[in-house]
C-alpha positions as CSV (number, residue, x, y, z in Angstrom):
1,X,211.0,210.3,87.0
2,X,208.0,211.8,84.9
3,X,206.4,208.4,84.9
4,X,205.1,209.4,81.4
5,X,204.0,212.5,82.0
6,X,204.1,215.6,79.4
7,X,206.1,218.5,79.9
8,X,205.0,221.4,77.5
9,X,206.9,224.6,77.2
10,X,204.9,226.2,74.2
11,X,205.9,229.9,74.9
12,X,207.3,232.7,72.6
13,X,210.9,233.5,73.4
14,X,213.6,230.6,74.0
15,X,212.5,228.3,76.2
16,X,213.3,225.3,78.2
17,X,211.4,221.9,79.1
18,X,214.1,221.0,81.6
19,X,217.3,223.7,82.5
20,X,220.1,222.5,84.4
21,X,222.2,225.9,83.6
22,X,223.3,225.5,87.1
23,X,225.9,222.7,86.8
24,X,224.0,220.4,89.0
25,X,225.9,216.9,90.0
26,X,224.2,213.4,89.3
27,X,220.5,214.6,88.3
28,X,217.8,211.9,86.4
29,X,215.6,212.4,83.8
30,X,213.6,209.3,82.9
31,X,210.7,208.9,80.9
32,X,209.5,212.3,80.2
33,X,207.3,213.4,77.3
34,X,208.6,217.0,76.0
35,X,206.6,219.0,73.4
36,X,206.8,222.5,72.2
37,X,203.5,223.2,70.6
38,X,204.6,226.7,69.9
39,X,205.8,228.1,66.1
40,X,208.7,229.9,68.3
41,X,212.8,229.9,68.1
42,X,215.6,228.9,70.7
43,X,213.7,225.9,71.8
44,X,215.4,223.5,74.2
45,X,213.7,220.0,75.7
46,X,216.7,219.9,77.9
47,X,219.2,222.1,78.3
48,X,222.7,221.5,80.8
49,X,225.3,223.3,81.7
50,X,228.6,222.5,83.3
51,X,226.7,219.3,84.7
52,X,228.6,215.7,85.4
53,X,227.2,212.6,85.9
54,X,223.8,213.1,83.9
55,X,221.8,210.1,83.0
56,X,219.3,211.0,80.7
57,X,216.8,207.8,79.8
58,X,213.9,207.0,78.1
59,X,212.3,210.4,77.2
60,X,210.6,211.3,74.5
61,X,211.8,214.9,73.6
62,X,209.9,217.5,70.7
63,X,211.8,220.7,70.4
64,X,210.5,223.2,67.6
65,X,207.2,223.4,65.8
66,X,206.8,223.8,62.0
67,X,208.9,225.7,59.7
68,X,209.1,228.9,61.4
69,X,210.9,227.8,64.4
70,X,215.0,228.1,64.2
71,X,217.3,227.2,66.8
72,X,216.0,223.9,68.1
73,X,217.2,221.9,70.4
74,X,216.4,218.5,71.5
75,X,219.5,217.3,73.9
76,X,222.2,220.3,74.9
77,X,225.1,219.8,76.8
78,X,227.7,222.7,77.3
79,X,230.5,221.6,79.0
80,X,229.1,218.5,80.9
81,X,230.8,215.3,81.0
82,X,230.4,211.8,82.2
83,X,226.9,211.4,81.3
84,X,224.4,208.2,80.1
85,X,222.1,209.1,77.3
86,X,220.3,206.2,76.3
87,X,216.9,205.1,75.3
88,X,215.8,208.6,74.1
89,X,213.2,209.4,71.1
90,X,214.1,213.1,69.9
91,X,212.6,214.7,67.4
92,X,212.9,218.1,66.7
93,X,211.4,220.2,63.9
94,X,212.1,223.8,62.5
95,X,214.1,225.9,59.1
96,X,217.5,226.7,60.7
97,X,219.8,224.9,63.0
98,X,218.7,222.0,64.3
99,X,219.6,219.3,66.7
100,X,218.8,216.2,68.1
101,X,221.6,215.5,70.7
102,X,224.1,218.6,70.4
103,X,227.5,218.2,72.7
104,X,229.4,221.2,73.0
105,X,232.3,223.0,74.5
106,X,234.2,219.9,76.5
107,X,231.2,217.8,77.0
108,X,233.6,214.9,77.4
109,X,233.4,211.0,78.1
110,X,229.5,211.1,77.7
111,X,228.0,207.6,76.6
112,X,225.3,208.6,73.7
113,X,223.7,205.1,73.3
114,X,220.3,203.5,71.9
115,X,218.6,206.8,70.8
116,X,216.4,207.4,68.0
117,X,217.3,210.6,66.7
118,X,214.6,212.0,63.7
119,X,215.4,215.1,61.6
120,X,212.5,214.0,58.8
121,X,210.2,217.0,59.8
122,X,213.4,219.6,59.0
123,X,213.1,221.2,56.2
124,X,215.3,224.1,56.2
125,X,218.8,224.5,56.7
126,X,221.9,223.0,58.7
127,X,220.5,220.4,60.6
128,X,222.5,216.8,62.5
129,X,220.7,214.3,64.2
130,X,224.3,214.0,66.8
131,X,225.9,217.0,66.7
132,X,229.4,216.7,68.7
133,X,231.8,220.1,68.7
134,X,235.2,220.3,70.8
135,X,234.1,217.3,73.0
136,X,236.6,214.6,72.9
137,X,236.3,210.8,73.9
138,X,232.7,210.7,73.6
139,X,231.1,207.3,72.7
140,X,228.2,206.6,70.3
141,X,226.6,203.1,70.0
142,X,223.2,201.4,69.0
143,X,221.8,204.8,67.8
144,X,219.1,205.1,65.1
145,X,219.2,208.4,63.4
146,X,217.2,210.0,60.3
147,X,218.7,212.8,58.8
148,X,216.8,215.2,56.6
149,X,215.4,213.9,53.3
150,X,215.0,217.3,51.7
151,X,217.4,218.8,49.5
152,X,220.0,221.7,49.9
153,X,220.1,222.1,53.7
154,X,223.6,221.1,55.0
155,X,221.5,218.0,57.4
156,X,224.1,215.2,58.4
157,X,223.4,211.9,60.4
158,X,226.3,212.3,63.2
159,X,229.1,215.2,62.8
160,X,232.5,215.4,65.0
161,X,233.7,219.1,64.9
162,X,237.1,219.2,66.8
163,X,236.3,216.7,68.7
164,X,238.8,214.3,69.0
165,X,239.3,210.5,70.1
166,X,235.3,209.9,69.5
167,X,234.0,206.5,69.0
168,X,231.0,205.5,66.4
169,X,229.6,201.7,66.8
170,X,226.9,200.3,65.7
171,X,224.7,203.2,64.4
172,X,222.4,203.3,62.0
173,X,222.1,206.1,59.9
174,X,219.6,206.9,57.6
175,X,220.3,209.9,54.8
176,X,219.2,211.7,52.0
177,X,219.2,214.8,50.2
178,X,221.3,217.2,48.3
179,X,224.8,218.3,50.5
180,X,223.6,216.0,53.2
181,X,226.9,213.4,55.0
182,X,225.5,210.4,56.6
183,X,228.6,211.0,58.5
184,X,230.6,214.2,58.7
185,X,234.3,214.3,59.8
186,X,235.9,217.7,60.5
187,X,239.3,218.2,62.2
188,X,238.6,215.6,64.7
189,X,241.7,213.2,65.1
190,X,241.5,209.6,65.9
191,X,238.2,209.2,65.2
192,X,236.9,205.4,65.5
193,X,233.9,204.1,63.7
194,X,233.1,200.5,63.4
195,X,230.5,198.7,62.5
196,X,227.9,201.5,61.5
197,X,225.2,200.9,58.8
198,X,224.4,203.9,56.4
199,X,221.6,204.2,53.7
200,X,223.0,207.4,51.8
201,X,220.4,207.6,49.0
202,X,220.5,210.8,47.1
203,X,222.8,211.8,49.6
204,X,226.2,213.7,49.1
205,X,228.6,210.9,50.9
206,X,228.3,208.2,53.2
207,X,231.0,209.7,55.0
208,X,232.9,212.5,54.4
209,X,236.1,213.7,56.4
C-alpha cells in the first residue's frame, strides 16, 4: 500500500515503476501514484509476468511522456490470470503503441472493472485504452475509457485479439478520430457485450468485428 505516495521511474531505457517478471502469487498494489517524467520508450507503470491472484486497486498510473516516447505501458500482464483490476486512473502518453491496460499471452479470468482508462494525450499511432490479445474469459465492467481524438492513428476504445469467451458490461467508451473502433472485434469467438455506452464521433465504427 503506497498510501499515496509517488513512484517515479524517469530513466532513459525501458523501465519499470513496479516489475513482477517473477510470477509472484497474491501480491497488492493499492493506491500508488506512477509517473514517468522522462521523453524515453518501453515504459511500464507495472509490469507482471506469469503472476496469479493480482489485485491491482486504486492507482494512478502515467506511463510515457510527450510525443517521443513509444512503447508505453500503463497495466501489462503476460500470462497472469485471476487477477482484480479495479479502481485504476491510467493514463499513458507517447507516438507509437500505446496502452492503458494490455492483457496478453493467456492472461485469463482477470476481472478489469471501474478504471478510467485516458488515451487523449496520444497522438501518434496504434493506440487502445484495453488492449486484450489471446486471453480468454476475461471480464470488463464499469470502465470509463477515452480513446484518441486525433486522426489517422489506429487508437480503439477496448480491442479482443483472439481472445475468446470475453465479456464487455457496462463501459463507457469515448471515441474519435479517423480509423479509430470504439470497439474492435478480431477473431475472438463468443464475445459478450451488453449494456456498453459509446460516443463514436468522427470515429470509424462504434464497433467493428
Amino acid at each position: 500500500d503506497c498510501q499515496g505516495h509517488s513512484i517515479n521511474y524517469s530513466q532513459s531505457k525501458a523501465g519499470y515503476a513496479i516489475n513482477d517478471s517473477g510470477g509472484y502469487y497474491n501480491i497488492t498494489i493499492r493506491n500508488c501514484v506512477i509517473v514517468q517524467g522522462g521523453d524515453y520508450d518501453y515504459a511500464y507503470g507495472m509490469y507482471f509476468a506469469g503472476a496469479s491472484n493480482t489485485s491491482i486497486l486504486g492507482n494512478s498510473v502515467s506511463s510515457g511522456y510527450g510525443s517521443a516516447s513509444n512503447g508505453c505501458y500503463g497495466i501489462y500482464l503476460y500470462n497472469s490470470s485471476y487477477g482484480l483490476i479495479a479502481g485504476n486512473s491510467v493514463s499513458p502518453h507517447g507516438y507509437y503503441y500505446v496502452y492503458g491496460l494490455y492483457l496478453d499471452s493467456y492472461s485469463a479470468d482477470n476481472v478489469l472493472k471501474g478504471n478510467t482508462v485516458d488515451l487523449r494525450g496520444f497522438g501518434g499511432w496504434s493506440a487502445d485504452g484495453i488492449y486484450i490479445s489471446s486471453s480468454p474469459r476475461n471480464n470488463i465492467s464499469d470502465n470509463l475509457i477515452y480513446s484518441s481524438y486525433y486522426f489517422n492513428v489506429g487508437s480503439h476504445g477496448l480491442e479482443l485479439f483472439s481472445s475468446d469467451d470475453c465479456r464487455a458490461v457496462n463501459n463507457t467508451l469515448e471515441a474519435g478520430g479517423y480509423n479509430n473502433n470504439a470497439i474492435n472485434l478480431f477473431n475472438s469467438d463468443r464475445s459478450v457485450l451488453i449494456n456498453n455506452t459509446v460516443n463514436a464521433q468522427n470515429s470509424e465504427a462504434s464497433l467493428y468485428a
